[in-house]
N, C-alpha and C positions, 0 to 999 in steps of 0.2 A: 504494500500500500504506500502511494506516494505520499508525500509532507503537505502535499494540495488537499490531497481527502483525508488529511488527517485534521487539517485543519480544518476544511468545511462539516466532518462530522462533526468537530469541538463546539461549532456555533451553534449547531442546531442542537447540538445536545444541550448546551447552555441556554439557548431561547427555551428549551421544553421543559427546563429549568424553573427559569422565570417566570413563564406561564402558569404553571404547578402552584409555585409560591406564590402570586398574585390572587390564582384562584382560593387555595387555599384560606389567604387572610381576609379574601371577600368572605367566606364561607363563617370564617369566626365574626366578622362585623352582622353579619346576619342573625348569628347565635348572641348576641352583645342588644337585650332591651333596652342597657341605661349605664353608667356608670355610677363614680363611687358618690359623686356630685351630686345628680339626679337623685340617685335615693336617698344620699341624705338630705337635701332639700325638701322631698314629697314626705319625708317622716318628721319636718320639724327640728332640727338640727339646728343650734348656737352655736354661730359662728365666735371662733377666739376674738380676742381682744386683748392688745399692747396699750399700757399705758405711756409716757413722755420720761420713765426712769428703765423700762423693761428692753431696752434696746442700744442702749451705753455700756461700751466699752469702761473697764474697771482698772483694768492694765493690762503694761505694755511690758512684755519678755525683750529686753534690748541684747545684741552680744552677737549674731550672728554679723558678716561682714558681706555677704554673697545671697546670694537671691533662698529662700527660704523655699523647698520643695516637700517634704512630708514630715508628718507630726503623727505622735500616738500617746495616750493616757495609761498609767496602770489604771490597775482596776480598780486600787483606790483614789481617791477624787485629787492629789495633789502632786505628780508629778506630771510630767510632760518630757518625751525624748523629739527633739527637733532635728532634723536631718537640713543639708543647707549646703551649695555648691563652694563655700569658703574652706570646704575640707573637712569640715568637724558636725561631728553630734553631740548636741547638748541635751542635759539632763536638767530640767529646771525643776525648781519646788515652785507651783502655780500660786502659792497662797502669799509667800512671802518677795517673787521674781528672781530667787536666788538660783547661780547655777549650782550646783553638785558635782556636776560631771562636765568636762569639755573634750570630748575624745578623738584625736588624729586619725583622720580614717586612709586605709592604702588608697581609695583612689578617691581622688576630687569629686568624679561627676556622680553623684548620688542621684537615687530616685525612689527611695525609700528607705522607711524606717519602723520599728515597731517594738514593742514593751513582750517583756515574759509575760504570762500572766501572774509569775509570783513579786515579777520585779527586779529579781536579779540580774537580768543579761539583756540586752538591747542585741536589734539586729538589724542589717542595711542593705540594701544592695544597690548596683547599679550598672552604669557601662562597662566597667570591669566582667558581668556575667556571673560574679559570684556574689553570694550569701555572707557576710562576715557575723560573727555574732562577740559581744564582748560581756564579760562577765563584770559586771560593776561592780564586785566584792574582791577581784584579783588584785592583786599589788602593782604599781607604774614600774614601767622600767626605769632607767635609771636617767631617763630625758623628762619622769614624770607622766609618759603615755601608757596607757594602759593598751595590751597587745591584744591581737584575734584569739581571740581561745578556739574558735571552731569556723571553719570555712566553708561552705556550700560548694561543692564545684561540680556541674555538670552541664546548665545550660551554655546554649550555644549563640546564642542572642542577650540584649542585655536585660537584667532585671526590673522588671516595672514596679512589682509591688511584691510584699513578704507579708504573713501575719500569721501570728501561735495560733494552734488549734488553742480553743477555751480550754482553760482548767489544767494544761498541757506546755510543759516548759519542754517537755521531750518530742515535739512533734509541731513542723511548720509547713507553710503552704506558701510556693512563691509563683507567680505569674514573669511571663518572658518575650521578649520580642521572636524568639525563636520558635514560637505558634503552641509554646505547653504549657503547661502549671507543671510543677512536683510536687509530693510532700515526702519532705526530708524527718528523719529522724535524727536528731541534732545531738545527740547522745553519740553516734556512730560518728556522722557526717556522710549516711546514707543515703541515698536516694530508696523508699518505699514503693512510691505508686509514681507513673509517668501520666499525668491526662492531657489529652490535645491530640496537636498534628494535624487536625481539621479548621483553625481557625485561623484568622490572622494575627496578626500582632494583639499580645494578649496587654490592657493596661491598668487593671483591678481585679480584687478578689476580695470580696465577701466571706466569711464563716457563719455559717446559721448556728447561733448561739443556744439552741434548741437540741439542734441535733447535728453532732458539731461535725458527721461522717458527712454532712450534708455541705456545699460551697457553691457560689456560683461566681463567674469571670463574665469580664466586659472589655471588648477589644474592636478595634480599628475597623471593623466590618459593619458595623452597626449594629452587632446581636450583644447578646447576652445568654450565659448558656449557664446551667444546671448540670453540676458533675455530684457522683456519689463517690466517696472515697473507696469504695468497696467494690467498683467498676472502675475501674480505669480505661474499657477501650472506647466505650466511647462517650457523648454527652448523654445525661438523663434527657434534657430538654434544650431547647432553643428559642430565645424570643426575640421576635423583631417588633417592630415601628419605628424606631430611630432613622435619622436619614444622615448621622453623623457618626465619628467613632463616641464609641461610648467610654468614656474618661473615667468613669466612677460608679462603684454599685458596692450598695447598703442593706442587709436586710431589715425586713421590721422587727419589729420588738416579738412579735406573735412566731417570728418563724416561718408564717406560712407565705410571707410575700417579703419580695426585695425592689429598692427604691434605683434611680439608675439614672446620670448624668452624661448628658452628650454635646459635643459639641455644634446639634443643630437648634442647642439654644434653649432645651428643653428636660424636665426632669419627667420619668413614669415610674409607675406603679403597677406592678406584675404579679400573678397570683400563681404560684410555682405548684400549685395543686389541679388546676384547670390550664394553665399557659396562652392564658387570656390578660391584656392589657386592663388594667382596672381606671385608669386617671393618667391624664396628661399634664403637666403643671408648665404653663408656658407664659411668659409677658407678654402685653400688647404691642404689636410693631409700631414701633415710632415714623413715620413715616416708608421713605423706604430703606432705612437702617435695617440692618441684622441684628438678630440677639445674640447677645454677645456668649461667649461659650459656658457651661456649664462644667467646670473644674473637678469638683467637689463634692460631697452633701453627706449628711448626716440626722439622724433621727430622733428628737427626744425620747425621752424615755419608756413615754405613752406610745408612742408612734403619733401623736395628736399631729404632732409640728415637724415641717419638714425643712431642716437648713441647706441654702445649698449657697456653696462661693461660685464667682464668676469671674470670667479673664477681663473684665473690667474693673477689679475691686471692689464689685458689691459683695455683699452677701445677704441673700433674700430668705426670707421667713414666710413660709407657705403651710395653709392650714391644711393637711392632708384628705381631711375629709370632704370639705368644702372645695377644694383644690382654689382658695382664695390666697391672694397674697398679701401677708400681713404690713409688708415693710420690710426695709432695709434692718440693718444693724449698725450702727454708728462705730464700724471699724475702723474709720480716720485709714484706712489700706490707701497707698499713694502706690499702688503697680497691682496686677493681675493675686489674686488669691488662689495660690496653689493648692492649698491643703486646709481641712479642718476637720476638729473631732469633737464629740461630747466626751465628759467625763461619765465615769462608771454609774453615777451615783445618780448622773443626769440634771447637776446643780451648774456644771461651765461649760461654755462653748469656746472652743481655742481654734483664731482661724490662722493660717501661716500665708507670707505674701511674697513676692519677688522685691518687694521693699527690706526686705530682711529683717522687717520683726516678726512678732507674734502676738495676738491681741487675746487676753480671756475677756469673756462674757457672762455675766452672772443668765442663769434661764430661770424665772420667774413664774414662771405662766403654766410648767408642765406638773 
């Protein structure tokens, strides 16, 4: 067979593709009476409400030198590990702005960061393609840096995002430009399970805090996909509507749904039991401006409120149920917001910026 007819079979195999999938999601818009909106407006639903003190920033984390790219909480309400292209990850205490920790990372270009769940060890990754992870109780060397104690090495692309299984210092999950997740066993520095190969560039990973064999990734394709740790060949699920990569996915508090940021301007809401779109959270277009991209987000505690940042340095407050949008938050951000998180406890919102601070937020309202 010639490279002619290989190639015109690829087309048509690809248009009978498309057709499939279109038809397909006409088929679930048909199955779709109302969303999350709709019924809660026909049963009566109070919308939230911000007062003129619920939306001010409290402080400001100062110390990075380089544009600020991820952030994670322990579990309890008062630390923060900030990851930042000036080389270094900081450990701050959120209540007092102090650092604790300021650790030399082997390579500059970070693109993540994240907390044990006990608190002891921080872990990074990035264009390097490995995992480092540092234990925060080991001793500095003799420059005062504190070394790798454990390395990840197996992707082949670089790391976009890391995060502890819950409850689990012994076992991580990292997302990679090289089209897979792993999850490592960090006690070894094994590779466990391989998931992907099917997708594009991977740029987010959720853990379902429920059920924590449970994960779902958001990558450069504009899906979002459902893995079981206990399957690795292939995806549980697949969800589309996005028409941008998808930068960011959160689950809810419930487990049964996860929340999902793209850069066509828009945040949804997915019910990983059905694999049905439940709500769309989107701004009014200002003319014929773009909305500007969707970085970020994070979920109160309820699941009530949905935070998300944005490559303009907002960060919007959107009532999840009502899919209303409450208002900004008065992060004074002067560059794109890269990252943000709630704490554990669900009392601070901490958003991270290409201005290279970091701003906590008291939450009020949940």
């Amino acid at each position: 067979m010639s490279v002619a007819e290989l190639k015109e079979r690829h087309v048509a195999a690809s248009e009978t593709v498309n057709t499939l999938r279109e038809r397909l999601k006409q088929k679930r818009l048909q199955l779709l009476d109302t969303d999350v909106a709709g019924y809660a407006r026909a049963q009566g639903k109070i919308p939230v409400t911000f007062g003129p003190t619920d939306l001010v920033c409290c402080r400001t984390l100062q110390g990075h030198t380089g544009k600020v790219y991820a952030l994670d909480w322990t579990t309890e309400k008062n630390r923060i590990v900030s990851a930042s292209q000036d080389g270094r990850l900081i450990v701050w205490n959120a209540l007092t702005s102090q650092k604790t920790h300021a650790i030399k990372l082997p390579c500059a270009w970070v693109m993540t960061c994240a907390f044990s769940p006990s608190g002891q060890s921080v872990a990074c990754g990035g264009l390097d393609s490995v995992c480092s992870i540092f234990n925060l109780n080991s001793p500095p060397d003799k420059d005062g840096n504190l070394t790798v104690s454990k390395m990840l090495s197996g992707h082949k692309g670089y790391v976009s995002c890391c995060q502890y299984v819950p409850d689990e210092d012994a076992h991580l999950i990292t997302s990679s430009g090289d089209q897979t997740c792993v999850l490592w066993d960090t006690t070894t520095g094994l590779r466990t399970s391989v998931f992907g190969g099917e997708f594009q560039s991977g740029f987010s990973v959720s853990i379902n805090g429920t059920s924590s064999r449970m994960f779902v990734s958001g990558s450069c394709d504009g899906t979002a996909r459902l893995w079981d740790t206990r399957v690795a060949s292939r995806a549980v699920r697949t969800f589309y509507g996005h028409n941008g990569d998808v930068n960011a996915v959160k689950f809810f508090p419930d487990g049964n749904r996860f929340g999902t940021g793209s850069d066509d301007g828009t945040c949804r809401l997915f019910d990983i039991r059905t694999g049905h779109q439940l709500q769309v959270y989107e701004q009014q277009q200002n003319g014929e401006n773009e909305n500007p991209h969707v970085t970020s987000i994070a979920f109160s505690i309820s699941g009530r409120l949905l935070f998300a940042g944005y490559s303009n340095g907002a960060c919007y407050v959107w009532d999840t149920l009502l899919a209303e949008n409450l208002g900004a938050l008065q992060t004074s951000h002067e560059s794109r917001i890269s990252c943000l998180g709630m704490s554990g406890d669900g009392s601070a919102l901490c958003t991270g910026s290409w201005d290279s601070n970091l701003k906590v937020n008291p939450n009020r309202n949940d």
